[in-house]
N, C-alpha and C positions, 0 to 999 in steps of 0.2 A: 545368361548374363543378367536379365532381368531379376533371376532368383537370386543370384549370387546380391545386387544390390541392395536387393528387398532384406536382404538376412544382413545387412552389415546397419540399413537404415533402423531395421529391429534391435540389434547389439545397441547400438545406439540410446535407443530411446529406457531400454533399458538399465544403462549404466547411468544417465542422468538420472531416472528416476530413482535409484541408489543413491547417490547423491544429496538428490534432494532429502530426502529421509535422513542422511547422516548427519546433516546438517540443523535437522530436530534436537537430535543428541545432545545440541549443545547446551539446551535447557533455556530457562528463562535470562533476559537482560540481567549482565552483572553489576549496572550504573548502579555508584552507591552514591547517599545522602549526607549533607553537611548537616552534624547537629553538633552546638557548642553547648558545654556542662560550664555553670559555675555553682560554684561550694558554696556554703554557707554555714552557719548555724544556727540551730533551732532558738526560737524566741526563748521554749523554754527553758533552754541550758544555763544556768547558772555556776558562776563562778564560785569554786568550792571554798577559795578561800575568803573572800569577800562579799557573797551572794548577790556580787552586779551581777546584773545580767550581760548576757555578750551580744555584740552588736551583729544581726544577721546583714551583712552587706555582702551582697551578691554581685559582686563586680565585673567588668567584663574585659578580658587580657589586661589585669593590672592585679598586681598583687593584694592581697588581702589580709590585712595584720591581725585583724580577730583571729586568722585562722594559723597565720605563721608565728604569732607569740605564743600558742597553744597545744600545735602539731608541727612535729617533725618532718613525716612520711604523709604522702596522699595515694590510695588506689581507688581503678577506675577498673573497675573487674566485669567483661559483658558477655554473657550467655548466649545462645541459641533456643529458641523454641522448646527445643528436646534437653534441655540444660546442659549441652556443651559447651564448653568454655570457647569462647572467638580469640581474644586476647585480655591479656589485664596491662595495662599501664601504671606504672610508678612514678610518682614526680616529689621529689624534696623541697623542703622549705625556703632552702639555697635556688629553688630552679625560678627564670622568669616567670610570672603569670602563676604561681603558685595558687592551685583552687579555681582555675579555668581550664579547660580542657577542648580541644576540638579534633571531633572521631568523622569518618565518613563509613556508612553500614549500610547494608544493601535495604531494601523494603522488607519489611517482617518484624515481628514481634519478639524480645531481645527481655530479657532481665538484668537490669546494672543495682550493679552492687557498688558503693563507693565508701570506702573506710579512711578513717586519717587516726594517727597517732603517735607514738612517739619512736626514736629511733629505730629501733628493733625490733619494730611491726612489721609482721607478714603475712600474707595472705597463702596458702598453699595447700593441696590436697590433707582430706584425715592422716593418711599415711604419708607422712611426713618425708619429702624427700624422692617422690612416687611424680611421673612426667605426667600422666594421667589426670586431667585437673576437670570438675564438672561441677553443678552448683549445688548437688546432693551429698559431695564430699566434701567441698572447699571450708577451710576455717581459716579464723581470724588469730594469731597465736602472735607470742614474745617469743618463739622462736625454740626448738628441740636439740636436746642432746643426746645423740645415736652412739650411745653404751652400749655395746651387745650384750652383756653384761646384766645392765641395769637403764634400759633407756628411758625417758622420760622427758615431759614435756617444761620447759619455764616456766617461772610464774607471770600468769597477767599482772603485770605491775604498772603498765602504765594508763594513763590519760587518755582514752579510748571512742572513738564516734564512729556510727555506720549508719549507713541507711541503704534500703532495699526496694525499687520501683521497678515497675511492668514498662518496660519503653515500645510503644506503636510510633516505628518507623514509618512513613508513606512516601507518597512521590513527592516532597518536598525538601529543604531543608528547614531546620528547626534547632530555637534555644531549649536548653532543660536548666531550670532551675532548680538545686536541690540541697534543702535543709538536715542537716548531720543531727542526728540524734545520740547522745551521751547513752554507752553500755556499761559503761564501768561504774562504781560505788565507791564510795569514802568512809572507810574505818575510822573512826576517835577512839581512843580509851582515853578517860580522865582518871587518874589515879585521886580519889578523894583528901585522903588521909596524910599525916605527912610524911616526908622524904625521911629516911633514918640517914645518918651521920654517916655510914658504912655501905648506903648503896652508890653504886658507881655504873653499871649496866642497866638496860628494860632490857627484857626477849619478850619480841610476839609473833606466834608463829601457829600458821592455819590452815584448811585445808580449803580454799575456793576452786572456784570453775578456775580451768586454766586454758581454754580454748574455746571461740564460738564459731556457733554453725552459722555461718552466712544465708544458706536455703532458707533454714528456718526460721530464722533471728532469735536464736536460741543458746544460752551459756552450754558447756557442756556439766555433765555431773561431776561431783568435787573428786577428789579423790580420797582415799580412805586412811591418808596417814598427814601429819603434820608438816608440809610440803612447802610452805611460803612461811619465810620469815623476816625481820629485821632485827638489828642491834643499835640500840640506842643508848652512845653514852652520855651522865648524868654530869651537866657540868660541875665544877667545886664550887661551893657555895651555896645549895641548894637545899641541907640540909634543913627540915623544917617545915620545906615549901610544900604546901594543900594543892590540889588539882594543876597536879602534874599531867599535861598531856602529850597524847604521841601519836600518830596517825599512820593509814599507810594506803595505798587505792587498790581496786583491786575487781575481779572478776565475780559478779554474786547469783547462783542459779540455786539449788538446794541448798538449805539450812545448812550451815557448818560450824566448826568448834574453833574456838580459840585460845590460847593459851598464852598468859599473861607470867613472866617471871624478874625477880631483879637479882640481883649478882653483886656481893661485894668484891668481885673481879674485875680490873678496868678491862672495856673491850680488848679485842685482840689485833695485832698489829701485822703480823703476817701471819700465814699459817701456818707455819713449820715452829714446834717450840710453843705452839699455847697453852697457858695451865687450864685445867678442868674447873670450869664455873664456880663459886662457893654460893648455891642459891640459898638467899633467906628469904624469900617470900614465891610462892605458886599459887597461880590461880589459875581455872580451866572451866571458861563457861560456853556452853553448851546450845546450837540450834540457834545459829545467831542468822536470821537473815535480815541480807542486805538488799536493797535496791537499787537499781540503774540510777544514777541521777541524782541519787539521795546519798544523805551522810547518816548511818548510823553511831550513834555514840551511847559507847557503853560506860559505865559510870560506877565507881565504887570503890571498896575498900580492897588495897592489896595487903598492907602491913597491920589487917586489926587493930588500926586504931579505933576511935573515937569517931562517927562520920554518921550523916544522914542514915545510913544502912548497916544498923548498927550490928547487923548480922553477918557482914562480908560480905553480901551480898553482890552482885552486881546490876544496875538495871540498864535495860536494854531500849534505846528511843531511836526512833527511826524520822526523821526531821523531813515531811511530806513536800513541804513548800517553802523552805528555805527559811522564812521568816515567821509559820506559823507556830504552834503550839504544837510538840514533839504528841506521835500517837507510842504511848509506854507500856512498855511488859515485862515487869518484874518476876525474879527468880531466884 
């Protein structure tokens, strides 16, 4: 009897100590931490069209009109250690507290990536479309059309900020304050020379980045055919008019080409039935880089006239500081 009880107080001691161990398993505490994000922008962002600067106010659960006269769309995109994605948050310009944010994350070290811009900004894997999201693939994009065909990515066309910080979680909660840095660029062409009687269209059309790498804070490579364009019609009356200009914004990593055309064809009103352009003037200048932040303007003669560059030339300025003295490179 003795033995019999000694083998059951043994069973015993045993199956607790199972137990106990299973319950190692469970790994470390999952308490997560309050940390509240507010948006901002960088001091030195400047207003493309008027070179104010925009007001960095970092507010906290209140809305923020620097940021919602500006941007559409806000994401809050947070990694893991090992760059897996945790979750990404979307919040619109419509949403309360637009540019404040409040996540709870366990202890550890996270990378947040936080992007704002205009409507049909998205944040999503290189492969577009693909559940699989991490911070070595994820980009920044205007969004893809899945042709099987002929697929291919939009063009970055709009009004663009991101910024990329290392976040050290600890045993506290904690605010993160953080300043949106401008990736996008501003095309000008001035058409020098004047308007003829018979132009009614501009075409500009080029090939930029059209997606950036979040990891790296990097455009991607342009692509190799004339992929972004716009139409701009010339109103009546204009004929005559000198420094004609037209703009457009855009995504700038590698040099790229541009091409400048006018049309005595009024633009076109639907697509079905449009006549074929009647171009009288092309131009196509070459290795034009652009800067985040900056406004390049290209300058010159479309119609051969009469102009500072009396060769047709186009010159190429890249406007550092808004308000300094263009660094120039003539071609």
């Amino acid at each position: 009897m003795k033995k019999f009880l000694f083998g059951l107080v043994s069973v015993y001691i045993v199956l607790a100590s199972c137990k106990k161990e299973h319950s190692k398993d469970l790994g470390p505490s999952k308490a997560t931490h309050q940390i509240v994000f507010n948006v901002g922008f960088s001091k030195s962002i400047v207003d493309f069209a008027t070179g104010k600067l925009k007001v960095n106010s970092l507010k906290d659960n209140a809305t923020d009109t620097a940021l919602t006269n500006n941007v559409k769309v806000l994401y809050y995109a947070v990694y893991d250690s090992s760059g897996n994605s945790v979750h990404t948050i979307q919040q619109l310009s419509t949403d309360a507290a637009f540019g404040s944010y409040t996540d709870h994350l366990a202890s550890g070290t996270y990378t947040l990536i936080v992007a704002a811009g205009g409507d049909s900004l998205k944040i999503s894997s290189d492969t577009y479309g693909e559940l699989v999201r991490s911070l070595g693939l994820d980009v920044l994009s205007y969004g893809f059309s899945d042709n099987v065909e002929a697929p291919r990515w939009y063009a970055f066309n709009g009004d663009t900020f991101c910024k990329k910080i290392t976040l050290n979680v600890s045993n506290t909660d904690a605010t993160q304050n953080i300043s949106l840095d401008r990736i996008t660029s501003k095309l000008v062409i001035n058409i020098e020379d004047a308007l003829p009687a018979n132009a009614k269209t501009i075409y500009v059309s080029c090939n930029p980045s059209y997606k950036y790498y979040v990891g790296l804070n990097l455009p991607s490579s342009h692509h190799t055919y004339n992929d972004y364009s716009i139409t701009v019609p010339v109103p009546a009356g204009l004929a005559g008019t000198t420094n004609y200009k037209v703009s457009m914004i855009l995504l700038t990593g590698t040099p790229f080409n541009v091409e400048i055309s006018c049309s005595s064809t009024p633009p076109p009103t639907n697509l079905s039935g449009t006549p074929t352009p009647v171009i009288i003037a092309d131009k196509v200048i070459n290795n034009v880089a652009g800067q985040a932040n900056k406004v390049t303007l290209l300058s010159g003669s479309l119609f051969g006239g009469a102009t500072t560059h009396s060769t047709g030339g186009f010159t190429v300025s890249v406007d550092t500081a808004w308000n300094a003295t263009p660094i120039t490179k003539s071609f």
